[in-house]
N, C-alpha and C positions, 0 to 999 in steps of 0.2 A: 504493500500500500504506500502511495506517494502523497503528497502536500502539492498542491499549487503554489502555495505560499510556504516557505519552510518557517519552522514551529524556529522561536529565539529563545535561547537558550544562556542564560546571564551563568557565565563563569567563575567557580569561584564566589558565587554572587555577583553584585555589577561591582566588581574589581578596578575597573577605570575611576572609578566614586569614592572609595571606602575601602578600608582595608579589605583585602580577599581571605574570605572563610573566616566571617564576623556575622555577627548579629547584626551590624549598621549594614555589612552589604548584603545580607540576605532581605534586611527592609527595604532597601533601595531598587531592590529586582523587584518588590511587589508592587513600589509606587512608581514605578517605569512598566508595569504592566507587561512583564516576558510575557511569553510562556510554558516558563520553568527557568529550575536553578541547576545546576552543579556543583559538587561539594565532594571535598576528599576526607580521608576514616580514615585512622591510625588509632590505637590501642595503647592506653597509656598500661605502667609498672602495674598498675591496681588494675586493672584488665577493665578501663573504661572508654569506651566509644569516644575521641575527641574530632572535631572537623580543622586541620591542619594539614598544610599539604609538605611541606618539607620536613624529612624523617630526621633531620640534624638542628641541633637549638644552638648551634657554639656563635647564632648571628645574636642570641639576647642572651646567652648566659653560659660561664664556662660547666657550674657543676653538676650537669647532665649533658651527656652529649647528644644522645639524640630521646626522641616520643617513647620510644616506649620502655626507658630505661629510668625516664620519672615519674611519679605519682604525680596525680590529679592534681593535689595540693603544691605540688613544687609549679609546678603548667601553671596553676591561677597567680602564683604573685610573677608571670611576667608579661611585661604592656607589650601588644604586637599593635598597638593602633602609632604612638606617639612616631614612627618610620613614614608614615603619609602625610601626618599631618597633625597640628595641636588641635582642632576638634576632635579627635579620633585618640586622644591620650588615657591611658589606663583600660584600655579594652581589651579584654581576656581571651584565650582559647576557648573555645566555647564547647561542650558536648554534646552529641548529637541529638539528647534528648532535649537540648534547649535549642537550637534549630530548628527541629520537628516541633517541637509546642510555640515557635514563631510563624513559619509556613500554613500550621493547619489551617488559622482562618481564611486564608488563599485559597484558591484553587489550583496553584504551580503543579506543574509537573515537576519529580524529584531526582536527578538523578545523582545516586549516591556511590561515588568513585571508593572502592576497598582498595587498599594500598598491601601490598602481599607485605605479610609478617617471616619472620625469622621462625623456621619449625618448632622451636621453644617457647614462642609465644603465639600459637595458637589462638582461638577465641574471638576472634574479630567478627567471625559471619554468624555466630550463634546469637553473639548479641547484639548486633546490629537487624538480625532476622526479627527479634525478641522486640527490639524500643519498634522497631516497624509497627510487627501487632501492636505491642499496646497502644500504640497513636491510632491503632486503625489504620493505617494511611499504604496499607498493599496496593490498593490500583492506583495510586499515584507514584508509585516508587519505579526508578527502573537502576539495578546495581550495575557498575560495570567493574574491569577491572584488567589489569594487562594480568594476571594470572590467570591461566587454564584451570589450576588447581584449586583457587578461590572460588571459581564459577563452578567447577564440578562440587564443591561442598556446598553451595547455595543451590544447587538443583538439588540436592537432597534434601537441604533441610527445609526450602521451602517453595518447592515448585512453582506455587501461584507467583510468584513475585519473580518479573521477567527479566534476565541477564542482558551484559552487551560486552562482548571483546573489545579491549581496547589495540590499536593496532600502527604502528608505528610505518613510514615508507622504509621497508629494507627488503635483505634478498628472504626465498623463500614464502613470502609473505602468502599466498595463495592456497598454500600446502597447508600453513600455519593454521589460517584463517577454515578452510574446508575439516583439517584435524579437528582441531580442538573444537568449534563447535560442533559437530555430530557426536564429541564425548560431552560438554558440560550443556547442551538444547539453548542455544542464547537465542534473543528474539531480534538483538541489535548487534551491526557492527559499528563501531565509532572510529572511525578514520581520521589519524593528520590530513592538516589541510592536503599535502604533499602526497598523501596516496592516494587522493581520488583521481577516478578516471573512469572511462566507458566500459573499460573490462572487468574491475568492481562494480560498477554499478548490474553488470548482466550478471556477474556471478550471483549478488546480494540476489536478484528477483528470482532465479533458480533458486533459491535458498530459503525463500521467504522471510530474508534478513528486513529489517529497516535498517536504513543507514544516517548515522549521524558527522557532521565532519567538526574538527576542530581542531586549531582554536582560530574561528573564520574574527580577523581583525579588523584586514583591510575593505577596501569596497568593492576588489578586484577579486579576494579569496570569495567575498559576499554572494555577488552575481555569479562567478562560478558555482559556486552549491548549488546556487538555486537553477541555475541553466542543465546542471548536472539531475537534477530532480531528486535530490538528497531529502531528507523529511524534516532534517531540524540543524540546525547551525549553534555552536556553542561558542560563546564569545564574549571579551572582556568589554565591548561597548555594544550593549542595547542598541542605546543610542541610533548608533549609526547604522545599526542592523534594522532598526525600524523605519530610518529614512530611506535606507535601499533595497529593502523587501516586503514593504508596505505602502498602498498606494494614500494612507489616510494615516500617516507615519504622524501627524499632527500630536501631542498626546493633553 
């Protein structure tokens, strides 16, 4: 199934606005009106869901070096806002269960990027699968993930809630993409901007993939997706994704 108009997809939240993977840019995707967000999962020391997307802290603090070698409580005393901007000072890691209880009154679409863990720290897709139900919020959720492994344990534990490979331009790519999903049943492929092309796009529709591409910034990646007939565009400016892919982009 295709979009005439592809679905806008705020990155990170609208990341061009507001710190990326905050509570201020998850509000600011809703009052720019996507539709839907993106958001990356890491697993802190205490095995709790956080929305952060670099697995290394040594840019705010030496005595953890990366997510998931600190507890919850070492994560909240440090400011990831004050680096954008002094509105945005003292603004926390946020868990994904304060996300989710930001989003629900929206109607977004969600998609939630799982970050592959270290075989020792386990536990990422159980409870992520888990803050899902309790929100309710399974037909708005779509996981994706560059792990095969990650995606084949989220088809187990909860089928209703649809995967998406995430997929890089390199060699093999095709093999990759044909492999792994007929082992973990994903419903999306999400492509750099740099791997799309006519011969993804015929493979996806033999496949009955949806295809999502990112991270569309400029206006040139823009109107390609949507020339390409891609279903949703992920990207750090709204904005300018609603003035080049909507004719009533007015907001």
């Amino acid at each position: 199934m295709t979009c005439t108009q592809p679905l806008i997809i705020a990155h990170r939240g609208a990341a061009k606005y507001a710190p990326e993977n905050t509570l201020p840019a998850f509000q600011k995707a809703i009052d720019l009106c996507v539709d839907g967000v993106e958001l990356d999962l890491q697993l802190t020391k205490d095995k709790v869901p956080v929305v952060i997307h670099e697995e290394t802290l040594t840019p705010f603090t030496t005595t953890y070096p990366t997510v998931q070698s600190a507890p919850l409580r070492a994560l909240r005393t440090i400011d990831i806002g004050s680096h954008f901007g002094p509105a945005f000072a003292g603004e926390r890691v946020p868990t994904l269960d304060e996300v989710l209880e930001c989003l629900r009154p929206s109607a977004l679409r969600i998609n939630l990027e799982l970050k592959a863990q270290p075989y020792w720290h386990f536990g990422l897709e159980e409870r992520v699968v888990a803050a899902v139900r309790n929100f309710g919020m399974a037909d708005r959720v779509i996981c994706s993930s560059f792990s095969p492994l990650t995606l084949w344990r989220l088809r187990r534990l909860a089928p209703e809630i649809p995967r998406a490979l995430l997929l890089l331009p390199r060699s093999f790519l095709f093999l990759h993409a044909k492999c792994s999903g007929k082992i973990t049943g994903i419903a999306n492929v999400h492509l750099h901007t740099k791997a799309l092309s006519a011969a993804w796009m015929a493979l996806a529709a033999t496949r009955g993939w949806h295809v999502w591409v990112w991270t569309a910034n400029t206006r040139e990646e823009m109107q390609a997706a949507a020339a390409a007939h891609v279903e949703a565009i992920i990207t750090d400016d709204p904005l300018l994704a609603r003035e080049v892919l909507r004719s009533d982009h007015a907001l």
